[in-house]
C-alpha positions in Angstrom: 2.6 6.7 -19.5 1.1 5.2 -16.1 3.5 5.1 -13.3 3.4 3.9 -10.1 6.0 4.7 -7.6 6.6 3.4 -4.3 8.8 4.6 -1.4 9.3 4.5 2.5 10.3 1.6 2.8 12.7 0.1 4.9 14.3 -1.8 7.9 12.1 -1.4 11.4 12.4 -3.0 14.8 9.3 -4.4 15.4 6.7 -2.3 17.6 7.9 0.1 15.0 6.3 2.6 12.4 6.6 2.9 8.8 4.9 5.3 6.3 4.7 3.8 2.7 3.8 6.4 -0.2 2.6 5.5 -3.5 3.1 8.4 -6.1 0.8 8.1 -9.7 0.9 9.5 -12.7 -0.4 8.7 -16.3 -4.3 8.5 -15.5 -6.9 10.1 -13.7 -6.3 9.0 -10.0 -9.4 10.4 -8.2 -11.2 8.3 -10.5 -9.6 5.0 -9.3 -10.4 2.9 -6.5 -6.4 2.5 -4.7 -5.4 -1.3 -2.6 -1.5 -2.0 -0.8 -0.7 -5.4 -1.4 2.3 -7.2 -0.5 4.2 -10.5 -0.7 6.3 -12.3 1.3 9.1 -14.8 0.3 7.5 -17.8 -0.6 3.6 -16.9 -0.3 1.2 -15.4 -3.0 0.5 -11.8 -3.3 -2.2 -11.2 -0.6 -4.3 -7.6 -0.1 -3.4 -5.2 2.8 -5.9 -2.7 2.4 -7.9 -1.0 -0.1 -9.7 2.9 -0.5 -12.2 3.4 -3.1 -12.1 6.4 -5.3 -13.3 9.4 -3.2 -11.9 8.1 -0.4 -16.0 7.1 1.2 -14.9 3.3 2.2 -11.8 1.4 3.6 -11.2 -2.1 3.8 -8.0 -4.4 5.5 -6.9 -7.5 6.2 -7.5 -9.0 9.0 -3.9 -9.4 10.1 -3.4 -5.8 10.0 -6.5 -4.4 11.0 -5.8 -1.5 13.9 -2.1 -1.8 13.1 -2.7 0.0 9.8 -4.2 2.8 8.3 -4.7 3.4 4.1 -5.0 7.4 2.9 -5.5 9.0 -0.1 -4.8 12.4 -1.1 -6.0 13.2 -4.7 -4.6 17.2 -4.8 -1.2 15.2 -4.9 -2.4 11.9 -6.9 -0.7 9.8 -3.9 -2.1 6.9 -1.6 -0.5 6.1 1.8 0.0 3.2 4.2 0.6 4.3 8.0 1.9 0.8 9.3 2.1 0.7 13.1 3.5 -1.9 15.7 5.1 -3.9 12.9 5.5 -7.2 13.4 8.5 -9.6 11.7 5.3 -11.3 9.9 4.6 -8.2 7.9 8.1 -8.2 6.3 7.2 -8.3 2.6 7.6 -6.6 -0.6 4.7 -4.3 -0.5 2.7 -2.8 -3.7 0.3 -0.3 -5.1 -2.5 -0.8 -7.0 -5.0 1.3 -8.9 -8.2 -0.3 -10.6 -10.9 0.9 -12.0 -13.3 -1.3 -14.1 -10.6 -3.4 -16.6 -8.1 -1.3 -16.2 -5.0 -2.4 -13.3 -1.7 -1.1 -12.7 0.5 -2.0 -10.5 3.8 -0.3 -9.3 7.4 -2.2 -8.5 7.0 -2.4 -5.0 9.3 -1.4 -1.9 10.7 -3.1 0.6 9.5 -3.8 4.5 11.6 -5.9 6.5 10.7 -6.0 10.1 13.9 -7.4 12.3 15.7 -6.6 15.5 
């Protein structure tokens, strides 16, 4: 059974840090390429940042680029999100995501909310 399971997250002052972890079981995760999304009351499901299998390449949003960082580490079939000076505007419900050719799973999300 594929399982996605996100923690870390929370409530944060803004300027503050989070780290979001992503745990997977149920496939082969070196072999699949890992993205954070998130969404936001009222706004579609947008991408945050994305590691292909390996780890070789990185991509992020523009909004969050130098703010955040994505990791993998395969030995414990996990994918992180270091999230740095948070801003209110990043408060969302944020997601994992594993894909490799048709196959996509997605996990149930956790909570950021970024408020003095």
């Amino acid at each position: 059974q594929v399982q996605l399971v996100e923690s870390g997250g929370g409530l944060v002052q803004p300027g503050g840090s989070l780290r979001l972890s992503c745990a997977a079981s149920g496939f082969i995760f070196s072999n699949y390429g890992m993205r954070w999304y998130r969404q936001a009351p009222g706004k579609e499901r947008e991408l945050v940042a994305g590691i292909t299998n390996a780890g070789g390449s990185t991509n992020y949003a523009d909004s969050v680029k130098g703010r955040f960082t994505i990791s993998r580490d395969d030995a414990k079939n996990t994918v992180y999100l270091r999230m740095n000076v948070l801003k209110p505007e990043d408060t969302a419900v944020y997601y994992c995501n594993a894909r490799r050719l048709m196959q996509n799973y997605w996990g149930q999300g956790t909570q950021v909310t970024v408020s003095s």
